[in-house]
Structure formats: structure tokens, C-alpha cells
Phi, psi and omega in degrees: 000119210251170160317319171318331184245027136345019166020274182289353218247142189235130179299128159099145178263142149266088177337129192305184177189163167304298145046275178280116175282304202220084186254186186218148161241127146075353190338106194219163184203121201250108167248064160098015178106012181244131185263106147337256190251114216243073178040077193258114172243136175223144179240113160248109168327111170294156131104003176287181212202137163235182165222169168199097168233181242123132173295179211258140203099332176328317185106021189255343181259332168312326177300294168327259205322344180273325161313313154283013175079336163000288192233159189235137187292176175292305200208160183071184188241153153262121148231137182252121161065012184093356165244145198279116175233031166319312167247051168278176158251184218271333186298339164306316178296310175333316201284323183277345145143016175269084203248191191189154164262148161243161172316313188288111177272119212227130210236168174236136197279321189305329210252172167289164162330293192276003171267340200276338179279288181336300222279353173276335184264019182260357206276173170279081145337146161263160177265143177241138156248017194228009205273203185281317220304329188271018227019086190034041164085046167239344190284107178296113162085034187276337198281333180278332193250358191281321172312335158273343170285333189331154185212118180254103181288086194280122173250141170243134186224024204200158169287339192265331175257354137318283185323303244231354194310325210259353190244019179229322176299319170286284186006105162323131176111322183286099175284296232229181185204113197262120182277190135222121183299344196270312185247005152293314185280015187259284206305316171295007170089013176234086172279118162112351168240048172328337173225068173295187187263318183306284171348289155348280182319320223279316201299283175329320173282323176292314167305313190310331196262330185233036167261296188319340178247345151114027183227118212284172196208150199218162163208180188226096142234159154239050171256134200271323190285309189291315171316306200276332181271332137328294156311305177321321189299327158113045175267155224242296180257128169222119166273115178254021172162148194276168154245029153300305199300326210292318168258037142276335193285321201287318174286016171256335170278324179292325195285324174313314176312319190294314187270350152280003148306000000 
């Protein structure tokens, strides 16, 4: 991740400030002479929203980890709320409220669906009345009722989990069942075509299959003909767009404004 892709990144030292949540100075991670992340100054802003994209190799999950302690930088500082927390671990940092989700699912075998989800938002906490979860304080009575709202999304993407969908569907704790069209059709052996007719079929049978048992079913395109047809099949949730895509099309129309400017 070179200085050049900085987005996210304000040019220039900055004074601390309330403000300021999150910065990086010179920020770099050294894998053996293979340079990861490269003097990443980064200003993150409260209540502000980022992306960090990049192609895969980029340095974005290495980047995470230094942030979250994971990994210790080569060279430079962390600072969280304005104090150097370079050489915390990561459960000290955790503890001051600076956390990551991971890719990697990692389950407590004992406990349920829905306990297993809870148990990341039970830990000891500051109260927020503003946060995304409550849509920034519109949510009435969120702080009393989020615990009973939680709504938990299983997604099947595999052929082994189609076979298993109505026995995937029943799991105590699971409301909805999410397909993805993208890596059901790599299992099914159309990498890169969700919309072969196997696929298709595949997309189709499952609603059909988790109507029959009374458990709503979701999908993802951003195709609008694919969207509205889906729904006639009777998926409940259709998400028409991601919001990586949304804000790459949109820095690619501003960047367009400038340079045909």
C-alpha cells in the first residue's frame, strides 16, 4: 500500500483534535525486505465512514492488523482518541473500543446462532446514542430493544449447502437465508455466470424450498430485470447494490468531472 493511494489519508501533520478518532504516522510493515504497507498517514475523522480499496495484495488486511495490533509495525505510530497505542495488544486496544470483524468465522460450538452473534456486542462498552446500528439515533427505544431485534442471515453459496438448505434453514437462532449468486455459480461450475440456467434453476428452487417452510430468503444483484424477477420468485430481501460498488462508481464520476474539466 504505497502513500499514493491514501483516500482516505490527509496529506501533512495535523494537530490533534477531538475530532480526530484515529491517525497513523509514517505508518510501515516490513515482511522480510517485502515492503506490506508503506508510511500510511492516515486522519480518521468521528462519525465519518471510509473504504480501503485495493486490489487483492494491496496491503489492506495487513493495514487492519497493524491497526488493531495484530501485527507491529516496522516504523511509525498509532494513535486512537490522540493517545500511542503502537505498542498495545490487541485485547488492550480492543478494550478502548477499537475492534475489526473478521473474514474467518470463528464459533463458540457450545452456544447458539443467536448467542454466538450477541456475544460480540455483550462485551464492556461506552453507550453510544448515535451509532450506524440505530440509524444515527432515529431508532426509538434502540438501546432497550436491540437485543431482541438482532436478525441473523445465513448465506448459502455452495452446492453442499443447497443440499442441506431446509436442515440449514431450521437451525434455532437463523431468520433469513441469503443466496450468492456469484460463488453458488463458481460451485456449481459456472465461475463468473450466475446467469446460466443452472444457476438460475438453482437460485429458483431454493426460494421455492424455503417458501415451503415459511423461512424468507434474500439475494444480491445489480441488475434491476434480475432484481424485479427474483422478487416475482418470492425472495423477500433483494439488496441492488453493494456499498464498495456504490463508492467506486461514484469516485470514478467526480474523478471524470475533473480531468474532463
Amino acid at each position: 500500500m504505497a502513500k499514493t493511494c491514501q483516500e482516505c489519508a490527509t496529506r501533512g501533520l495535523l494537530r490533534m483534535s477531538d475530532e480526530l478518532i484515529l491517525e497513523t504516522e509514517d505508518l510501515t510493515k516490513d515482511f522480510a525486505g517485502f515492503v506490506a504497507v508503506n508510511g500510511v498517514n492516515l486522519r480518521v475523522r468521528r462519525g465519518t465512514i471510509h473504504a480501503l480499496i485495493g486490489p487483492n495484495g494491496a496491503g489492506k488486511t495487513t493495514c487492519f492488523n497493524l491497526l488493531t495490533k495484530f501485527l507491529s509495525p516496522t516504523r511509525g505510530r498509532i494513535l486512537f482518541k490522540g493517545d500511542d497505542i503502537t505498542d498495545m495488544e490487541p485485547a488492550a486496544v480492543a478494550r478502548l473500543g477499537l475492534v475489526r470483524s473478521f473474514q474467518i468465522s470463528a464459533v463458540f460450538p457450545h452456544m447458539t446462532v443467536i448467542e454466538n452473534v450477541r456475544i460480540a456486542l455483550q462485551r464492556a462498552r461506552g453507550v453510544s446514542v448515535a451509532a450506524r446500528a440505530s440509524r444515527y439515533g432515529r431508532v426509538q427505544g434502540y438501546l432497550t430493544k436491540a437485543n431482541d431485534e438482532i436478525c441473523v442471515l445465513v448465506q448459502v453459496e455452495t452446492r453442499t449447502a443447497l443440499d442441506q438448505l431446509e436442515a440449514i434453514a431450521k437451525v434455532d437462532g437463523v431468520d433469513g437465508i441469503f443466496i450468492g449468486p456469484s460463488d453458488l455459480a463458481a460451485s456449481l461450475g459456472r465461475l463468473g455466470n450466475p446467469q446460466h440456467a443452472d444457476v438460475q434453476n438453482a437460485m429458483q428452487d431454493a426460494v421455492k424450498r424455503l417458501k415451503a417452510i415459511g423461512k424468507p430468503a434474500g439475494i444480491l444483484t445489480g441488475n434491476e430485470d434480475e432484481a424485479r424477477r427474483y422478487i416475482e420468485w418470492g425472495y423477500l430481501f433483494v439488496a441492488v447494490g453493494a456499498d464498495v460498488g456504490l463508492l467506486a462508481r461514484n469516485a470514478d464520476a467526480l474523478a471524470k468531472k475533473f480531468k474532463n474539466g
